[in-house]
C-alpha positions, 0 to 999 in steps of 0.5 A: 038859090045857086050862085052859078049865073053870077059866077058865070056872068062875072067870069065872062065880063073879066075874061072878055076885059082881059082880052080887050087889053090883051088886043090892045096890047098887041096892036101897041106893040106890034102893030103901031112899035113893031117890037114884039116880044117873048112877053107877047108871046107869054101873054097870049099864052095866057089868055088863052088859057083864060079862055080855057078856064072862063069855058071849063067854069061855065060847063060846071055852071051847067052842071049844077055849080053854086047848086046844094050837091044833095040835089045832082046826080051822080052824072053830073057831079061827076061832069063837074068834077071833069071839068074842076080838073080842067080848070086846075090846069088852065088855072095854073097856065094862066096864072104862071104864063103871066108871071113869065110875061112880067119877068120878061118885060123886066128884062126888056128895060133893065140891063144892070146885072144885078137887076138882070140876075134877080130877074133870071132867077125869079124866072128860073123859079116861076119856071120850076113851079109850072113844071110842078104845077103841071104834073101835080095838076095832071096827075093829081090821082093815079090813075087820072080817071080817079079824080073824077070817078069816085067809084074806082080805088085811086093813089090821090095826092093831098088835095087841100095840101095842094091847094094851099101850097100852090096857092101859098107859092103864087103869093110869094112869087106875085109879092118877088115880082113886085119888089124886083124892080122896086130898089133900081126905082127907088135909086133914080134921081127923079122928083117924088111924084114921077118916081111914085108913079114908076112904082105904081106901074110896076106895082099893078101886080098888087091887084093881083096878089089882093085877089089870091089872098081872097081865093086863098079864103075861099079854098079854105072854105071848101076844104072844110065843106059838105057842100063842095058844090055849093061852096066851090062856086067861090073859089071858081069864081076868084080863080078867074077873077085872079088869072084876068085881073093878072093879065089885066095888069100885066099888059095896062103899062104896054097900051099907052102907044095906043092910048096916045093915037087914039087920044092924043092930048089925055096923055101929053105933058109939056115938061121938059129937061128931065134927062138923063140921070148917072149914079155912081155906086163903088167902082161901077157907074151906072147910067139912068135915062129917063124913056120919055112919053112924046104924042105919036105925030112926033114920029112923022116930023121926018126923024129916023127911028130906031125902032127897037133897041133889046134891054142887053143892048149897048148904049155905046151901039145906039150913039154910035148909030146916032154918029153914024147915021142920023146925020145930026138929026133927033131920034126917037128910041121905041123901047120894048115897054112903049116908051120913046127915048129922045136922044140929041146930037153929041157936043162937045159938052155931052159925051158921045152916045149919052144924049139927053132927054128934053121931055119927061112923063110921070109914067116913065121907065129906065134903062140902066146901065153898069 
């Protein structure tokens, strides 16, 4: 019996619930906060590669994957072998576009420069793999036809060494991107159970990086197959399931806007005074302000709102907007990761541009500053 209608069916549920967040995530950030981003931008870049991929996957369903290969033609084992070609690449867009999106929200909330260093150069590095990930996916043989015309003498790279280096080097860059916002959540004065929730929001990746361990398993299986249609139907199914899942978790921490107007009491809290927090470390201070959660109606009660402050802003800039413009009223602070900052008037007991939050979130996000 083929495999090939479970793949099918599986690869379209995951496909669609990425794109279902993926919406939801550009109607919270655009349409309700109006604070798109480049990580928007990187996001939809890759669903649309998920597309791509859902779209390659199912035309080798139709041409017999998850079936014994003795029982196709040539033909259409050739028409699998075009279309496992194109799912490599969109596979490889997907996966790294959203590798990029999560830097980029990154560098939307952190401003601390070692923070921000280590994000460039996680960047850099996810950058320099897409470009090899790119080449090598094209021009796997030479000529290109040769992949899929086993009837033409080609120059073809090691496929399996391929593979496994490819997929090896998306592990490493799912488990740095994990642990990079790790030591600045770990240094934050907050209580046990808000911190643990900071880092499971921006350890949602680990989903992520589970499932490539699994499709690593199945890329073994393959390797090792007289039966690759058969035994690829696995490994399809895995890379789908890993490149939705990616866009999945990448974008569930950015729809709690939409969340709140939608359903306004699932996520309200009532506490209150978790403010402000400042750390010193050697000679520079750094500054923690807690991003704290409030129910959409707060922005109606007649408060100005800024409605986007870029993580390499000033804090500085922002209190001397607070002087300058509000005249003694609250504000609201929209960030790019969908939080609100509650920001009061100075006193004379709280330094200029450093008003404190009055409410806190068990999903709150910071800025820092040193």
């Amino acid at each position: 019996m083929s495999s090939g209608p479970a793949v099918a069916i599986t690869t379209i549920c995951f496909t669609v619930l990425a794109l279902i967040c993926v919406f939801a995530r550009l109607v919270a950030r655009i349409g309700l906060l109006k604070n798109g981003g480049r990580d928007e931008i990187a996001i939809v870049a890759s669903a649309l590669s998920s597309v791509g991929l859902m779209v390659s996957t199912l035309y080798q369903v139709k041409y017999g994957l998850g079936k014994h290969q003795n029982t196709l033609s040539a033909a259409d084992f050739e028409e699998i072998l075009k279309c496992l070609w194109v799912s490599i690449l969109f596979y490889n867009i997907s996966l790294i576009c959203t590798k990029a999106s999560i830097i980029l929200q990154y560098l939307r909330v952190f401003v601390g420069p070692r923070i921000r260093i280590a994000c460039w150069t996680a960047l850099a590095i996810v950058v320099a793999y897409f470009i090899q990930a790119i080449i090598t996916s094209i021009w796997t043989c030479v000529p290109i036809y040769a992949f899929w015309d086993l009837s033409i003498t080609g120059h073809c790279i090691d496929r399996k060494f391929l593979w496994f280096f490819n997929a090896a080097f998306n592990i490493f860059t799912d488990l740095l991107i994990i642990t990079l916002p790790m030591p600045v959540l770990k240094s934050l004065r907050l209580p046990i159970r808000q911190k643990i929730g900071l880092m499971m929001i921006f350890a949602l990746g680990a989903f992520v990086c589970l499932i490539s361990v699994l499709r690593l398993h199945s890329l073994y299986v393959v390797s090792i197959s007289h039966d690759i249609t058969r035994d690829n139907a696995d490994a399809s199914l895995w890379s789908n399931i890993e490149a939705n899942v990616g866009i999945i978790c990448a974008s569930l921490p950015t729809i709690k806007p939409l969340v709140s107007r939608l359903f306004p009491h699932l996520l309200s809290t009532n506490r209150s005074n978790q403010g402000a927090y400042q750390t010193q470390s050697h000679a520079s201070r750094d500054l923690f302000s807690t991003i704290a959660s409030r129910p959409h109606r707060d922005l109606e009660d007649g408060h100005r709102t800024i409605t986007k402050v870029e993580a390499g802003e000033e804090l500085d800039s922002v209190g001397r907007d607070i002087k300058h413009d509000l005249n003694g009223k609250d504000i609201f602070v929209l960030t790019s990761m969908t939080q609100d900052v509650v920001s009061r008037k100075p006193s004379p007991s709280v330094p200029e541009g450093e008003g404190r939050s009055e409410t806190g979130s068990e999903k709150d996000l910071i800025f820092q500053r040193n």
